[in-house]
C-alpha positions in Angstrom: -38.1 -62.1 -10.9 -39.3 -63.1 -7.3 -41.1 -60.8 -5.0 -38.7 -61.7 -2.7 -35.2 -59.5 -4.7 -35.8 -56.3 -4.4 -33.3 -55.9 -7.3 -34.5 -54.4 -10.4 -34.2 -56.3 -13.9 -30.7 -54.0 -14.4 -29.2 -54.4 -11.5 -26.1 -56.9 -10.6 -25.5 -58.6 -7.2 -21.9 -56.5 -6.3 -18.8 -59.0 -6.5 -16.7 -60.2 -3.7 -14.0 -58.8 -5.4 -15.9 -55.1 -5.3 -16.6 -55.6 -1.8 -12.8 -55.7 -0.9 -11.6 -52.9 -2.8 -14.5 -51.1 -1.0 -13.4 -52.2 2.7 -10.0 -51.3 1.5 -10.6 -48.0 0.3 -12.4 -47.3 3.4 -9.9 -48.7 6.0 -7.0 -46.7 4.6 -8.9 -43.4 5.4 -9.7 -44.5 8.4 -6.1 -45.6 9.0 -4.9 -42.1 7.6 -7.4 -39.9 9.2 -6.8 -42.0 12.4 -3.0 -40.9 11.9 -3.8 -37.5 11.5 -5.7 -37.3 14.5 -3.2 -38.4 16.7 -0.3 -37.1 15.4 -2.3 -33.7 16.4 -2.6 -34.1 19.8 1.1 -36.1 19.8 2.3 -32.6 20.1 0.6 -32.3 23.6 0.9 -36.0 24.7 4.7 -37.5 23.0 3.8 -40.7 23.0 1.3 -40.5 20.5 3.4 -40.7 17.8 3.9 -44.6 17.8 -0.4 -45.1 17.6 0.1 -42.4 15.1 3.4 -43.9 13.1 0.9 -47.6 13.3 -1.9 -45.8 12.1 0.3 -44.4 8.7 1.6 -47.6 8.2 -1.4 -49.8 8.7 -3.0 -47.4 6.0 0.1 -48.1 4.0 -1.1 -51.5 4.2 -4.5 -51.4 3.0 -3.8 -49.0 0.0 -1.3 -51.9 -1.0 -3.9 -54.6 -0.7 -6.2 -52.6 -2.4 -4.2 -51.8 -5.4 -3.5 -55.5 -5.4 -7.5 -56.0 -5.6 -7.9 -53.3 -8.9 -8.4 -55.2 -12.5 -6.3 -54.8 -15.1 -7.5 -52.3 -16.8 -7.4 -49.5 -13.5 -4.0 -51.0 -12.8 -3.0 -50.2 -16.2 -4.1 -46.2 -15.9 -3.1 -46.0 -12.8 0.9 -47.1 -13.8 0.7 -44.7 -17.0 -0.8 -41.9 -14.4 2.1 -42.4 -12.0 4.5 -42.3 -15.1 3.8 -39.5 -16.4 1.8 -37.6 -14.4 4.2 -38.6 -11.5 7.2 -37.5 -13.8 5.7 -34.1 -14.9 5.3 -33.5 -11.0 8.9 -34.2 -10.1 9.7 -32.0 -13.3 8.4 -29.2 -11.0 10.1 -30.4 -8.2 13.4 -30.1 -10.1 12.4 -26.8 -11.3 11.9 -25.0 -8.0 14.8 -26.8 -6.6 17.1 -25.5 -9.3 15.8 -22.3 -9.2 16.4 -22.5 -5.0 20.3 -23.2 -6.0 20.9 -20.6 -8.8 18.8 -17.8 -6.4 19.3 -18.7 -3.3 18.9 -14.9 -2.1 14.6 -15.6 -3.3 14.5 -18.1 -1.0 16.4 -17.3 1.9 13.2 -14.5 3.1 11.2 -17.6 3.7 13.5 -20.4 4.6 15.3 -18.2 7.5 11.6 -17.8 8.9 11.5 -21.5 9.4 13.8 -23.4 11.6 16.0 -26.7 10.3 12.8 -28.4 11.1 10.6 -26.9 8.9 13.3 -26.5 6.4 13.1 -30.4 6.2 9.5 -31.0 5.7 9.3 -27.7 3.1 11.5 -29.9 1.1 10.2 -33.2 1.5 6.8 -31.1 0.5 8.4 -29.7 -2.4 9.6 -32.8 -3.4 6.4 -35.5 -3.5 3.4 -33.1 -3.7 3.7 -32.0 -7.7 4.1 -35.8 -8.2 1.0 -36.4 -6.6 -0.5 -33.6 -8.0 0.5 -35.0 -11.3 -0.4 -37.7 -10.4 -4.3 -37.1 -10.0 -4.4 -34.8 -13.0 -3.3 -37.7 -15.3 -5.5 -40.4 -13.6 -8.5 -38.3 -13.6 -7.6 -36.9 -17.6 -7.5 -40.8 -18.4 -11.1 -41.8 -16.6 -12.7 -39.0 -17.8 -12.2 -39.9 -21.4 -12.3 -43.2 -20.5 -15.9 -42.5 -19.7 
């Protein structure tokens, strides 16, 4: 070892290939927290919502490219964590959307305090976040004991 690498005898030079999924990881949080900013103050300034619909899809973008940069093995747990972590989230969806048509009278308390609007998004909510949810639980179950 030269006095010139300050790298230690363990230590490996990071790949190109690391170096990317890095840059993309951190470009779609920009991308997404540069969405979120401005689709806060779009409610003050309308046309702030195009910068803010570019920003959401230019993070779109680099998620894409960076799942397209994992290796096999993370591509592989990631697929079985949207599987079935993914489905056991939409199993909750279905749930609370079966239960909203058999009782509708439960629901109605909180859905007439929303407008159609709202309605919307609550069920758009309703619908992707247990997946997601699933989603993480089953990806971070699979690293753990991967570990």
């Amino acid at each position: 070892m030269s006095p010139e690498t300050p790298m230690s005898a363990n230590a490996r030079p990071v790949s190109r290939r690391m170096q990317r999924k890095t840059l993309y990881i951190i470009a779609t949080f920009v991308s997404m927290l540069a969405y979120a900013v401005l689709l806060t103050f779009s409610d003050t300034q309308p046309l702030l919502i195009w910068p803010a619909l570019a920003a959401a899809l230019l993070g779109i973008v680099f998620a894409c490219l960076w799942v397209t940069s994992l290796d096999e093995v993370a591509l592989q747990a990631h697929y079985v964590a949207w599987f079935w972590g993914g489905n056991a989230g939409l199993l909750v969806s279905m749930l609370v959307f079966v239960a909203a048509a058999l009782s509708p009278q439960v629901f109605e308390p909180m859905l007439s305090a929303l407008g159609a609007g709202e309605t919307f998004v609550a069920g758009i909510v309703v619908g992707v976040v247990p997946a997601v949810i699933g989603y993480a639980i089953w990806w971070a179950v699979l690293w753990l004991r991967r570990g």
